[in-house]
Backbone bond lengths (Angstrom), bond angles and torsions (degrees), N, CA, C in turn:
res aa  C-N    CA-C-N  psi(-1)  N-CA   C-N-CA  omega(-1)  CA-C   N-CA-C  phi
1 X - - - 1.459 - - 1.522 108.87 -
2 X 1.126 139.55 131.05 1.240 170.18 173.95 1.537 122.53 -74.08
3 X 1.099 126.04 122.84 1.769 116.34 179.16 1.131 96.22 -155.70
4 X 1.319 100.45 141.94 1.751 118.27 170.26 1.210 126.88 -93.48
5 X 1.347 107.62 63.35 1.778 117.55 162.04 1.100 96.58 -20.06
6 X 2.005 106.08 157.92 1.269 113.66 134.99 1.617 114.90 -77.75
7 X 1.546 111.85 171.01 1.476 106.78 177.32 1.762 92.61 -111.76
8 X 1.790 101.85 123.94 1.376 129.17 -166.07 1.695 70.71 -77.27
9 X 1.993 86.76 133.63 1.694 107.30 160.48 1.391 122.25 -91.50
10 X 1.219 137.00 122.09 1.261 125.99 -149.66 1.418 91.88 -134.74
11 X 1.780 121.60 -177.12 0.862 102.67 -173.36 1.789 123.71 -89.40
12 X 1.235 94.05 -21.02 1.510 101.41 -177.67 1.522 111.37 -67.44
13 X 1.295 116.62 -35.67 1.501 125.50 -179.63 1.436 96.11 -65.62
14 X 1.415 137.17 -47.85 1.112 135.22 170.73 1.401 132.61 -53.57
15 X 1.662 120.95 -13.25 1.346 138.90 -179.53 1.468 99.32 -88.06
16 X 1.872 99.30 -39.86 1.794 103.57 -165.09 1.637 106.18 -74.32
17 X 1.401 121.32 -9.96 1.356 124.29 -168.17 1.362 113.90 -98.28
18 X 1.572 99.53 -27.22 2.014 99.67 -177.22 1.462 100.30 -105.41
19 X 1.017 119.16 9.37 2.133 139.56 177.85 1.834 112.60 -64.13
20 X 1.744 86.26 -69.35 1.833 82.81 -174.09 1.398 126.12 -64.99
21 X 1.503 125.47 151.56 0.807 163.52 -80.32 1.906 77.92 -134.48
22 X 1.382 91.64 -67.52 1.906 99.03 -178.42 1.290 102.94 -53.83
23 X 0.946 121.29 -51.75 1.698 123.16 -173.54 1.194 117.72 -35.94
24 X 1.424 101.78 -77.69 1.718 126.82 155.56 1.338 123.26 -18.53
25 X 1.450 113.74 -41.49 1.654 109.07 -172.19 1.670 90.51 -96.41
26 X 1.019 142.64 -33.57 1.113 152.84 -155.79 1.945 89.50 -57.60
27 X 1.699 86.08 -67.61 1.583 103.45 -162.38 1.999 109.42 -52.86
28 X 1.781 113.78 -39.47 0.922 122.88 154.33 1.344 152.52 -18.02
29 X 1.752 80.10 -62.97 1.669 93.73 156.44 1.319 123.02 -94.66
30 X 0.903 143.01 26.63 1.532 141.44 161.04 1.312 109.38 103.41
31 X 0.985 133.22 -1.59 1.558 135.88 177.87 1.126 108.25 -68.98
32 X 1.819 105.03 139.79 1.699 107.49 162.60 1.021 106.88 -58.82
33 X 1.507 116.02 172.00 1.574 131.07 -174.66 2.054 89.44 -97.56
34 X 1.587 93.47 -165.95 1.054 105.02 158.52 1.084 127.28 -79.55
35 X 1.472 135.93 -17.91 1.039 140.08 169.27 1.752 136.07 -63.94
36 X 1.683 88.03 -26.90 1.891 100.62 146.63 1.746 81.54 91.97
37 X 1.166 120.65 48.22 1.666 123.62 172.48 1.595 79.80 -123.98
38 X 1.578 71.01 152.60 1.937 98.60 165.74 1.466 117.85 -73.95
39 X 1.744 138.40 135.55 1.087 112.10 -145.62 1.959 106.69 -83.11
40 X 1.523 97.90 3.41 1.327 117.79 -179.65 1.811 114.00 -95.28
41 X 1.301 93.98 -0.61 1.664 86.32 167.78 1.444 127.27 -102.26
42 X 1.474 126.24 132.10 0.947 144.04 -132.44 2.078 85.93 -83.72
43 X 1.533 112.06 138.82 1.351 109.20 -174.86 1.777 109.05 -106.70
44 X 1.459 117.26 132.29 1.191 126.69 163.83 1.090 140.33 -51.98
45 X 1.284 152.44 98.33 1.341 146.21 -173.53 1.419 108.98 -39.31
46 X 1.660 109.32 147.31 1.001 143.67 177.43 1.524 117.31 -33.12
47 X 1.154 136.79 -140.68 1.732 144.30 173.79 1.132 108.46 -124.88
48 X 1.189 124.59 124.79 1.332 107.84 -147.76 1.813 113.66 -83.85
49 X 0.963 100.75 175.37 1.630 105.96 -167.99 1.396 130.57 -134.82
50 X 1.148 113.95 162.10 1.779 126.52 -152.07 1.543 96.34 -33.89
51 X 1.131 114.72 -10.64 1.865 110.53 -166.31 1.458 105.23 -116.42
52 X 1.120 106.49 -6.34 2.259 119.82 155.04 1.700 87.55 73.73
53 X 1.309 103.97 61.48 1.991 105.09 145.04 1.561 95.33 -97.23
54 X 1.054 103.40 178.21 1.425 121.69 -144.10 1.416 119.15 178.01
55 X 1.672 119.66 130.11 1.635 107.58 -168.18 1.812 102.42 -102.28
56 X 0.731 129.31 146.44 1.459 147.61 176.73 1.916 112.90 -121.54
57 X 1.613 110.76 60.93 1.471 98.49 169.85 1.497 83.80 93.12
58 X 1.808 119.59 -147.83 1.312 115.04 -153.36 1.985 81.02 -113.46
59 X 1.222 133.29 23.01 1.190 120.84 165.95 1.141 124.31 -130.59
60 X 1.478 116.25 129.30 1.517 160.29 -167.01 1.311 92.98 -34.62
61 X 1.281 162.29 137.62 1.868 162.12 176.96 1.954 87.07 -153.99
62 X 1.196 91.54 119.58 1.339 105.36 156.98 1.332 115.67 -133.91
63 X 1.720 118.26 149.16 1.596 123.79 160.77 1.597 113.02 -46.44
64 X 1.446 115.06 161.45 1.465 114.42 155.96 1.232 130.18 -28.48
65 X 1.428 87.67 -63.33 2.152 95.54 179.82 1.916 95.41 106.57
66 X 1.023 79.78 -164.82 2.261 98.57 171.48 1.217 111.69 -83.13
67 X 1.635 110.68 150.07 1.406 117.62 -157.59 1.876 135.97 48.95
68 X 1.064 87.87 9.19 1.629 93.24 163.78 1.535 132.22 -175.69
69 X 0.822 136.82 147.85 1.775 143.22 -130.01 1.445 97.60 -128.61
70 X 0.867 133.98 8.52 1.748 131.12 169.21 1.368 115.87 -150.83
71 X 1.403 107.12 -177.89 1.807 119.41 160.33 0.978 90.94 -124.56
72 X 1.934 116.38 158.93 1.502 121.21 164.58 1.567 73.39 -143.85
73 X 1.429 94.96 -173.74 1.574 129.90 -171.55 1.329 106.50 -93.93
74 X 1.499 124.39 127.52 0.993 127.97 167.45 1.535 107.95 -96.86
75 X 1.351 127.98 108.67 1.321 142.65 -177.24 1.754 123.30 -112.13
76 X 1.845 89.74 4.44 1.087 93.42 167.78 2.446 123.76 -71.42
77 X 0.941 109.16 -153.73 1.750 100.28 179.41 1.720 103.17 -93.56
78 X 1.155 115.18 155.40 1.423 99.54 -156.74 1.429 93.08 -115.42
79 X 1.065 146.03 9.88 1.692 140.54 -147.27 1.783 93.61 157.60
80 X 1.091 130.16 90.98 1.680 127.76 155.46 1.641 112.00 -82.25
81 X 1.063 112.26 -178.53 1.625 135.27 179.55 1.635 80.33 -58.93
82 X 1.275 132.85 -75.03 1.228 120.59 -151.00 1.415 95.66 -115.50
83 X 1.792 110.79 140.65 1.561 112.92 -175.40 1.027 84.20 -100.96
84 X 1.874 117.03 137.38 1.138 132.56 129.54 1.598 132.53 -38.51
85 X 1.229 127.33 147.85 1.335 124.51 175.51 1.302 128.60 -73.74
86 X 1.631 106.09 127.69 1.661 104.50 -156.55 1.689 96.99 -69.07
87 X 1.470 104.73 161.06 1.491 117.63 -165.64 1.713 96.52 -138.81
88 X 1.638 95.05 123.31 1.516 91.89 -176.02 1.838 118.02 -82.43
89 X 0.981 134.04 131.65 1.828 149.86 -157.72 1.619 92.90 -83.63
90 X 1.425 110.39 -171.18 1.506 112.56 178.40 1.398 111.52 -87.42
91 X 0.961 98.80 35.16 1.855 97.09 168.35 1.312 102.56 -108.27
92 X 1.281 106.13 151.04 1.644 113.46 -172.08 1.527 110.01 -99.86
93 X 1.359 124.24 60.88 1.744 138.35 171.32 1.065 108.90 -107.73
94 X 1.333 123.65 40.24 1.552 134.71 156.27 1.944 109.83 -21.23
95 X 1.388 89.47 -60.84 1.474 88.98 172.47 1.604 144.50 -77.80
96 X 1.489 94.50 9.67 1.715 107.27 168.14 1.386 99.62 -106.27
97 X 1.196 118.66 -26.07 2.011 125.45 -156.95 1.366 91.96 -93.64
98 X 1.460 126.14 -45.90 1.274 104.73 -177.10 1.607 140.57 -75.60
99 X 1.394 109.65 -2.55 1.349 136.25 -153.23 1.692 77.24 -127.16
100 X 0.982 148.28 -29.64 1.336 137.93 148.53 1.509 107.47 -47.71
101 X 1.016 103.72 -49.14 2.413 95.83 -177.43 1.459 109.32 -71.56
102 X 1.635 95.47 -44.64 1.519 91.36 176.33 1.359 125.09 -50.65
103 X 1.375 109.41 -28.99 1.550 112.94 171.40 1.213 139.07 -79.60
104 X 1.349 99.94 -46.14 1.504 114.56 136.89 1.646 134.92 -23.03
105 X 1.520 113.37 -45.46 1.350 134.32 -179.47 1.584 92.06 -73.17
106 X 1.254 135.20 -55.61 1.184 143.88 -138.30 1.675 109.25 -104.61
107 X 1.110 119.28 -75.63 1.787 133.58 162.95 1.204 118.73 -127.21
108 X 1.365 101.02 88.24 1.869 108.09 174.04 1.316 113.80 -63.48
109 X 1.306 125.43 -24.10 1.545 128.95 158.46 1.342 133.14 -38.58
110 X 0.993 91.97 -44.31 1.781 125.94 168.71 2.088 95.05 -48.67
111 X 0.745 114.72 -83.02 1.443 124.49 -174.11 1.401 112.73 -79.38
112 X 1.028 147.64 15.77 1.350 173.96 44.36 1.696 90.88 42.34
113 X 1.488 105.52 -81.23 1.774 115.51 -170.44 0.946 132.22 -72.66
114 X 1.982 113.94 2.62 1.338 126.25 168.97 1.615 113.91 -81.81
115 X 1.237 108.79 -23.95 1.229 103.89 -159.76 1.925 96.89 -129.96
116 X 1.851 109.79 114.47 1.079 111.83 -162.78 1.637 115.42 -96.19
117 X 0.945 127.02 -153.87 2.005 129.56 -175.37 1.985 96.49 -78.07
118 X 1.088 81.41 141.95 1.428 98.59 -178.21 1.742 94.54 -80.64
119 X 1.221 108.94 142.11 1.523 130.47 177.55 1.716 125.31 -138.39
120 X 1.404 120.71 124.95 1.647 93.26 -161.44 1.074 164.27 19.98
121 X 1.968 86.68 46.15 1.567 96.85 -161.29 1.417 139.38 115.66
122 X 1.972 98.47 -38.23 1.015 119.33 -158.46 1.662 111.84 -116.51
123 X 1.200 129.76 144.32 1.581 142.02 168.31 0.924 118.14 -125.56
124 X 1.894 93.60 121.81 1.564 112.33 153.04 1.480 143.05 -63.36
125 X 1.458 112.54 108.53 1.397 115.42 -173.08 1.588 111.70 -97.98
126 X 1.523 118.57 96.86 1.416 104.75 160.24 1.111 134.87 -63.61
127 X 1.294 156.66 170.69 1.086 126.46 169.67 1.638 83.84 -152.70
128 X 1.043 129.39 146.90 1.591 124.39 -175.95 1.326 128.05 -88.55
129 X 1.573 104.88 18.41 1.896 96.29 162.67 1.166 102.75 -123.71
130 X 1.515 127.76 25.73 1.574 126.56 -166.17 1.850 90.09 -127.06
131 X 1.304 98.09 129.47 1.498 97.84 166.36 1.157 131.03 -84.11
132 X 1.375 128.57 18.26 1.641 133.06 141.69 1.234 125.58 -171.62
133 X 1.229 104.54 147.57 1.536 108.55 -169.17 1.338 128.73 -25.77
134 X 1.781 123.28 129.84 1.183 139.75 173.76 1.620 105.13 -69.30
135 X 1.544 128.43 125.81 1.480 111.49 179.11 1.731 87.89 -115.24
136 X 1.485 90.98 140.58 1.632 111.67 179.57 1.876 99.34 -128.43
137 X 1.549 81.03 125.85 2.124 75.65 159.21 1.894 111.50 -88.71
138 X 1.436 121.18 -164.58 1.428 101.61 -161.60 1.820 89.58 -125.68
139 X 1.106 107.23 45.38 1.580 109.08 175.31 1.501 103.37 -100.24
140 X 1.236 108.28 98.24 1.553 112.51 -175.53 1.833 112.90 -115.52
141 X 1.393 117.87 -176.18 1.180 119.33 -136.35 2.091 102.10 -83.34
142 X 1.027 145.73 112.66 1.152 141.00 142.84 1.470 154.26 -75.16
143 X 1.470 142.17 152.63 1.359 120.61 -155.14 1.828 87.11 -100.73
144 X 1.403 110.98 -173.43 1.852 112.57 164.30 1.092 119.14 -52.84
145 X 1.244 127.52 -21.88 1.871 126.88 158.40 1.369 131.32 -69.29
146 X 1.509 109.60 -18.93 1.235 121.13 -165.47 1.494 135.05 76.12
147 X 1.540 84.94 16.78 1.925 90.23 177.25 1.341 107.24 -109.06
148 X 1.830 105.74 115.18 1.525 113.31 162.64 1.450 128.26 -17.00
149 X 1.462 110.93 123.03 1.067 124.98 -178.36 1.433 150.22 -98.57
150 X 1.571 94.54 -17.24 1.482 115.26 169.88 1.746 107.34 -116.94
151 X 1.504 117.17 -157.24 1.272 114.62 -172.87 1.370 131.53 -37.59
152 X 1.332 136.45 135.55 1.400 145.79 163.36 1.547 119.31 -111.63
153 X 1.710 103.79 175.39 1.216 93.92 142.10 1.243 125.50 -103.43
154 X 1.177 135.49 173.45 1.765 133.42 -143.13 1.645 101.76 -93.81
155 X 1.377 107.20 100.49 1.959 116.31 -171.50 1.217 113.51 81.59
156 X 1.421 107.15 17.09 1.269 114.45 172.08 1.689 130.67 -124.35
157 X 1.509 132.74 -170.25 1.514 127.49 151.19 1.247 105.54 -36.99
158 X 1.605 116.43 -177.03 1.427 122.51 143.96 1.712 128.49 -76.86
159 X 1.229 119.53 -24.89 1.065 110.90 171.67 1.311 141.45 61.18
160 X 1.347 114.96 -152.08 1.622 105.65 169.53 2.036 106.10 -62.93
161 X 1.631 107.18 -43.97 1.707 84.39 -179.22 1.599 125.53 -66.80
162 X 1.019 108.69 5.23 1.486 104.49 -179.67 1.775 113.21 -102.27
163 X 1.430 106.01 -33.43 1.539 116.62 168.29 1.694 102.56 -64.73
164 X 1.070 127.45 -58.71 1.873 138.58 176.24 1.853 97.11 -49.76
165 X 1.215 115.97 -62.15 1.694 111.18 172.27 1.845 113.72 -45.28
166 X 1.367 91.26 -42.39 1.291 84.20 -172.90 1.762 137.05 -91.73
167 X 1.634 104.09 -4.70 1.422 132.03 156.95 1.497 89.87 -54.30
168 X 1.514 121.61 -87.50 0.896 130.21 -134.07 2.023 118.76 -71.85
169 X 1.284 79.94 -17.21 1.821 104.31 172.00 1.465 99.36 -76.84
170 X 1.092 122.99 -62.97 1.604 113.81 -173.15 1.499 119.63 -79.27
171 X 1.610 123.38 -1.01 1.614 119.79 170.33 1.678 107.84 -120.92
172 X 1.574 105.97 -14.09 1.816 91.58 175.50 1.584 109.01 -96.70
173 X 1.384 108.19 -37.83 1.568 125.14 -174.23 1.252 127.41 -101.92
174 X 1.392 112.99 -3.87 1.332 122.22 171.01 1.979 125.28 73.08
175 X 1.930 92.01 7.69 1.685 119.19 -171.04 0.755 98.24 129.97
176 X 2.053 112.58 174.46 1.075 135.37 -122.21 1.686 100.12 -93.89
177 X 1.321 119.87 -43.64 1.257 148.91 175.72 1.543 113.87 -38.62
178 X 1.614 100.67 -49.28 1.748 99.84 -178.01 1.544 110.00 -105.96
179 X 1.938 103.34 25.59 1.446 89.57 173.96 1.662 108.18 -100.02
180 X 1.758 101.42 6.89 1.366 104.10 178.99 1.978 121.55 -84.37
181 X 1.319 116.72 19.82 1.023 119.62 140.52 1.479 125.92 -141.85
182 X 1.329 100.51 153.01 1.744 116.47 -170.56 1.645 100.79 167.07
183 X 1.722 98.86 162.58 1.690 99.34 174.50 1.488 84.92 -111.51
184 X 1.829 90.51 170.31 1.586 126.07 171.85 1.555 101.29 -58.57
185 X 0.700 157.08 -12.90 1.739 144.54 -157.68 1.767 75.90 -125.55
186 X 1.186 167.13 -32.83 1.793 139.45 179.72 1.725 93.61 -86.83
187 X 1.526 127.71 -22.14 1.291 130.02 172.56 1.782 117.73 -54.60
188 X 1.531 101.64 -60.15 1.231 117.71 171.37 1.499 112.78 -50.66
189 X 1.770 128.83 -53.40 1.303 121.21 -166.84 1.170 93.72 -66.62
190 X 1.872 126.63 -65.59 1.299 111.76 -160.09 1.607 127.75 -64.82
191 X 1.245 126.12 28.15 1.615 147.44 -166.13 1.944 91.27 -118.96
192 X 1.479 94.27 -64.35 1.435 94.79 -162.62 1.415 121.52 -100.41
193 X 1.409 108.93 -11.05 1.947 115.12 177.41 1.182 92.77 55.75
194 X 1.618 131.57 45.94 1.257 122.88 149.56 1.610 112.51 -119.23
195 X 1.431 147.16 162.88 1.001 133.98 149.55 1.928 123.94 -62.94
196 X 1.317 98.63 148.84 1.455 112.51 -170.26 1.378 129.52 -135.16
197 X 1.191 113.24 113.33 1.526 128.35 -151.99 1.727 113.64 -64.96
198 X 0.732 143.28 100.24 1.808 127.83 173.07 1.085 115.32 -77.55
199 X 1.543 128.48 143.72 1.581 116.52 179.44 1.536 100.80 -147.40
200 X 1.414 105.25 128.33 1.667 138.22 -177.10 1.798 89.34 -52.96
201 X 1.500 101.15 -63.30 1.607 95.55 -167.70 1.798 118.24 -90.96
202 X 1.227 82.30 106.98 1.725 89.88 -175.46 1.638 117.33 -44.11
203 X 0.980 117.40 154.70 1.513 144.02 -149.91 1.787 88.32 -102.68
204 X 1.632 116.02 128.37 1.162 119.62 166.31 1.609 110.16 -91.52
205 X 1.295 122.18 -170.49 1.597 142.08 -156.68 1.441 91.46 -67.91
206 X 1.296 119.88 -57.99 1.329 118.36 -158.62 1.925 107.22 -82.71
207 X 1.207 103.19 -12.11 1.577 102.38 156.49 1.152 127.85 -52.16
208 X 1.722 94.69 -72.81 1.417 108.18 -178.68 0.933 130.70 -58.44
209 X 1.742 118.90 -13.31 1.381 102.80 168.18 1.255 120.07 -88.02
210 X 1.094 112.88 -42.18 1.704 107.66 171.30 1.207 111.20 -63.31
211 X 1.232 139.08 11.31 1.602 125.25 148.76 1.103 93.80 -94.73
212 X 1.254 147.23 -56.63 1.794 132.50 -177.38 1.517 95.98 -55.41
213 X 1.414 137.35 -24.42 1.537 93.47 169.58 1.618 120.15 -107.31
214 X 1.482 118.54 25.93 1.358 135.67 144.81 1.364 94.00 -58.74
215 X 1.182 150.94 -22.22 2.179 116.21 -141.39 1.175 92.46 62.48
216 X 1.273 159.63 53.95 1.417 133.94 122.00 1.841 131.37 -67.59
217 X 1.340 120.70 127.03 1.115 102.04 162.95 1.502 137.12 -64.60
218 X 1.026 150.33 143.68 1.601 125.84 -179.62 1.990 95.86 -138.35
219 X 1.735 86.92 146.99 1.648 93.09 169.02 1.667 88.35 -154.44
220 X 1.800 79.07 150.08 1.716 91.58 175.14 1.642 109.06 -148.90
221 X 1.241 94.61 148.55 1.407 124.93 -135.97 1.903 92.38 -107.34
222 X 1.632 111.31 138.47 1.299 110.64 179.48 1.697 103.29 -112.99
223 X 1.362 115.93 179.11 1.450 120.51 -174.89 1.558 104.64 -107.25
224 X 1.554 105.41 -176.40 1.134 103.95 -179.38 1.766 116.39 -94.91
225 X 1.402 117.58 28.01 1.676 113.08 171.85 1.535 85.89 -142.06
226 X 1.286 142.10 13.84 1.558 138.42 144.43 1.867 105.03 -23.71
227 X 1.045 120.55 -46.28 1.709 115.17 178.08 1.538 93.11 -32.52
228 X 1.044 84.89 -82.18 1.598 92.57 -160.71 1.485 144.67 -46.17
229 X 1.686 97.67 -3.06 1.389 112.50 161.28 1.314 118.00 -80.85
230 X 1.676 130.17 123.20 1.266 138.47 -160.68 1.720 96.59 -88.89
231 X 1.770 115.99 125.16 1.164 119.90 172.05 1.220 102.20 -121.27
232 X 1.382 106.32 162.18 2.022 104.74 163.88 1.794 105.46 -70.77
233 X 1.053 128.26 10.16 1.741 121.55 -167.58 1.717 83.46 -109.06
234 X 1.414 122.25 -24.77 1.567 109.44 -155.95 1.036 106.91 128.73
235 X 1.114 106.87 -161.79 1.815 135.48 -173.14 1.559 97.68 -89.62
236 X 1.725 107.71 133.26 1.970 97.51 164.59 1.176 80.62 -82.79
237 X 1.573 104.57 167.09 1.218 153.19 132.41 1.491 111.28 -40.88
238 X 1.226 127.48 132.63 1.659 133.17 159.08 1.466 115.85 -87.38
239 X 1.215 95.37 141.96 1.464 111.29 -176.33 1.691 103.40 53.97
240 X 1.087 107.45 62.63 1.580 96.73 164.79 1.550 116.94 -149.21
241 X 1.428 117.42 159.29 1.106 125.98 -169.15 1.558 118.44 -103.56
242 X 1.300 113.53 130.04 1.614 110.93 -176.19 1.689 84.42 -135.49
243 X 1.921 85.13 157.73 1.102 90.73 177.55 1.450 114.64 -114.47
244 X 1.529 121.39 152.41 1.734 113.94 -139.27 2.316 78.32 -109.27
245 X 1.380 75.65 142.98 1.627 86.31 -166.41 1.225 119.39 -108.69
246 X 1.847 97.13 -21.61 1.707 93.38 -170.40 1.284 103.04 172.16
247 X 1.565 128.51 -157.66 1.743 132.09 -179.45 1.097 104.22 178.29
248 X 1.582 82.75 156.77 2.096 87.58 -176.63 2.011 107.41 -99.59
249 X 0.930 132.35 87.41 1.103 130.91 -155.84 2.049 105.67 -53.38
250 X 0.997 110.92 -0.93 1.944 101.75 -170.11 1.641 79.33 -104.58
251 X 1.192 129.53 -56.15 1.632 136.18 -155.44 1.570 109.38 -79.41
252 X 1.571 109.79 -28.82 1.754 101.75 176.31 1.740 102.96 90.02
253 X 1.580 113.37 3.57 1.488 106.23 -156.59 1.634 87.15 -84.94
254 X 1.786 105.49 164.67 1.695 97.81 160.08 1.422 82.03 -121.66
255 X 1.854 92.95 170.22 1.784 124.89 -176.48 1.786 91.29 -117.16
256 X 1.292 102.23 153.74 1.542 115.54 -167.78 1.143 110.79 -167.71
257 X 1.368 133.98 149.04 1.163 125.59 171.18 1.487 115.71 -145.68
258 X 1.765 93.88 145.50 1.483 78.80 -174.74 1.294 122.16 -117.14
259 X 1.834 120.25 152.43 1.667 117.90 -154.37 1.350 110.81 -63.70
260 X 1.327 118.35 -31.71 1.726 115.22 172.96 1.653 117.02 -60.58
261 X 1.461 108.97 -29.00 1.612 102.85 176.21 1.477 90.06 -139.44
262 X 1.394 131.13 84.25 1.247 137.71 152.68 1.946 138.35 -32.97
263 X 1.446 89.71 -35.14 1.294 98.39 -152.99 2.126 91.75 -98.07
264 X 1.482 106.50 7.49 1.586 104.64 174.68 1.350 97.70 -98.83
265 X 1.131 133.37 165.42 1.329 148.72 124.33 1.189 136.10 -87.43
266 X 1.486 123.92 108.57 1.504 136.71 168.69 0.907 109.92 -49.75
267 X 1.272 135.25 149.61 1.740 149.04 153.00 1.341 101.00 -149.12
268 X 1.611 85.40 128.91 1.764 118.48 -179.39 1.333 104.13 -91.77
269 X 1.134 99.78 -179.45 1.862 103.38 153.59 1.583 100.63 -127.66
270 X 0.828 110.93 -177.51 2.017 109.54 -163.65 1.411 107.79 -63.67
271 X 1.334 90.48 -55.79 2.370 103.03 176.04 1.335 89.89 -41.67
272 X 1.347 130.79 -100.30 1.522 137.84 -161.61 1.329 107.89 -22.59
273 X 0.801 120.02 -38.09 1.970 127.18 -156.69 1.623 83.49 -96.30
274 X 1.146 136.05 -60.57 1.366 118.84 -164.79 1.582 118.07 -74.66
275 X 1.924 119.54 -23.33 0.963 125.42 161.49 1.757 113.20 -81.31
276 X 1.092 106.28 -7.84 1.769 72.91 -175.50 1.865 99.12 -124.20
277 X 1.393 104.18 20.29 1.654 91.73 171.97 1.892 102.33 -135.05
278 X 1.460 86.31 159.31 1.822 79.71 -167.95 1.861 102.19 -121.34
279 X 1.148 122.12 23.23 1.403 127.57 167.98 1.487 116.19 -173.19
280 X 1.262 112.08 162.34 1.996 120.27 -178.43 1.681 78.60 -145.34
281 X 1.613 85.86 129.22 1.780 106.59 170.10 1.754 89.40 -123.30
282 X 1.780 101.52 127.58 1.053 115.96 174.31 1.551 124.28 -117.93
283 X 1.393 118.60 128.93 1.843 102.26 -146.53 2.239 75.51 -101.52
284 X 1.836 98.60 179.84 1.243 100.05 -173.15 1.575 107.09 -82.60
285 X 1.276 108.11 -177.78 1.796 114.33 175.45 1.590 104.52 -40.61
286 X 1.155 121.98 145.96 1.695 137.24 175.82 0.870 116.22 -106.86
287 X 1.344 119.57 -45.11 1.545 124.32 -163.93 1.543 99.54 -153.81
């Protein structure tokens, strides 16, 4: 016997849908989607979810989420002449935050054009597999002190990364809660509406640079017994995403950085990097 479910939207199906590549250019150029919206009409958040986002009209309202008990106003500058480097908060979206630096490292322009002029309050988030702008106001998540809790920019407000976190929390994940899992390669497409390669066998010195001097973005991804590989930086982190920045081509070392402390640079030596990470997602030319 046969029945025609609906097909439950979830979040990963939702990463795989605003991901491809066709989509993306589609939405780009001005075309309706499949969904038969104008590519200028502003899109509603999702149904809301175990973590209580919620649509209000054509703008995005989400709860706090984990680690913090309110919204306040971010009244800090939201986008300057020069973006600071996004810095990932206590939310665990390693894989949106880090593919945020990587981009950052690579075409800050790029993320520059996601996030448009603030207007009564309100920001336009393009995002390039959605056929029209996500509108977010900038009341984002705080602890009982009142200090922002999820994305920033790095020594700075939250800004454009916390308005871009927060589009993308209330239309891919449905809130803040289920944006704490995903990998770097659905991070990368939904940033860039390009397809993005993952690779089992890590990329040596002389790779990576000639993909950093393609415009490629690159992030690479550690496992879950990475602790235990001894580096001069410390202990990795498990399960987390850094974004791979560069190499020393005579030494074999790689440069990396990671979204919780952006503004350091890691350097491995080749062993470390090949023992303590278990994938490199490489997005296409950028610029």
């Amino acid at each position: 016997m046969s029945s025609s479910r609906p097909r439950v939207r979830t979040w990963r199906r939702t990463l795989r849908a605003l991901a491809p590549s066709g989509r993306a250019r589609v939405a780009r150029s001005g075309t309706a989607g499949a969904l038969g919206r104008s590519p200028h009409e502003p899109l509603r958040a999702d149904a809301a979810a175990a973590d209580g986002a919620a649509s209000h009209g054509t703008v995005l309202h989400l709860s706090p989420g984990p680690h913090a008990v309110a919204l306040a106003l971010d009244r800090g500058p939201l986008a300057p002449d020069v973006l600071r480097r996004p810095r990932q908060g206590r939310l665990g979206d390693c894989w949106l935050m880090a593919p945020m630096l990587a981009l950052h490292e690579t075409a800050p322009e790029r993320l520059r054009a996601l996030v448009g002029a603030e207007e009564d309050g309100l920001v336009p988030v393009r995002l390039p597999g959605v056929d029209g702008p996500l509108l977010v106001d900038r009341r984002l998540p705080v602890d009982e002190r009142g200090v922002f809790q999820h994305a920033r920019r790095d020594g700075a407000n939250p800004g454009w990364a916390g308005v871009l976190e927060k589009a993308i929390a209330g239309h891919v994940a449905g809130g803040y809660g289920m944006l704490q899992r995903g990998i770097a390669r659905f991070g990368l497409e939904l940033l860039t509406g390009e397809r993005v390669r993952t690779r089992l066998r890590l990329p040596d010195a002389a790779q990576i640079l000639a993909w950093r001097a393609e415009g490629r973005a690159l992030c690479a991804s550690t496992h879950p017994l990475s602790p235990r590989v001894g580096t001069v930086a410390g202990p990795l982190p498990p399960n987390h995403v850094f974004a791979l920045v560069g190499a020393d081509a005579r030494s074999g070392h790689v440069h990396l950085r990671n979204p919780v402390r952006p503004a350091e640079v890691v350097v491995l030596d080749a062993r470390s990097f090949r023992r303590g990470f278990l994938s490199a997602d490489i997005s296409a030319p950028l610029r």
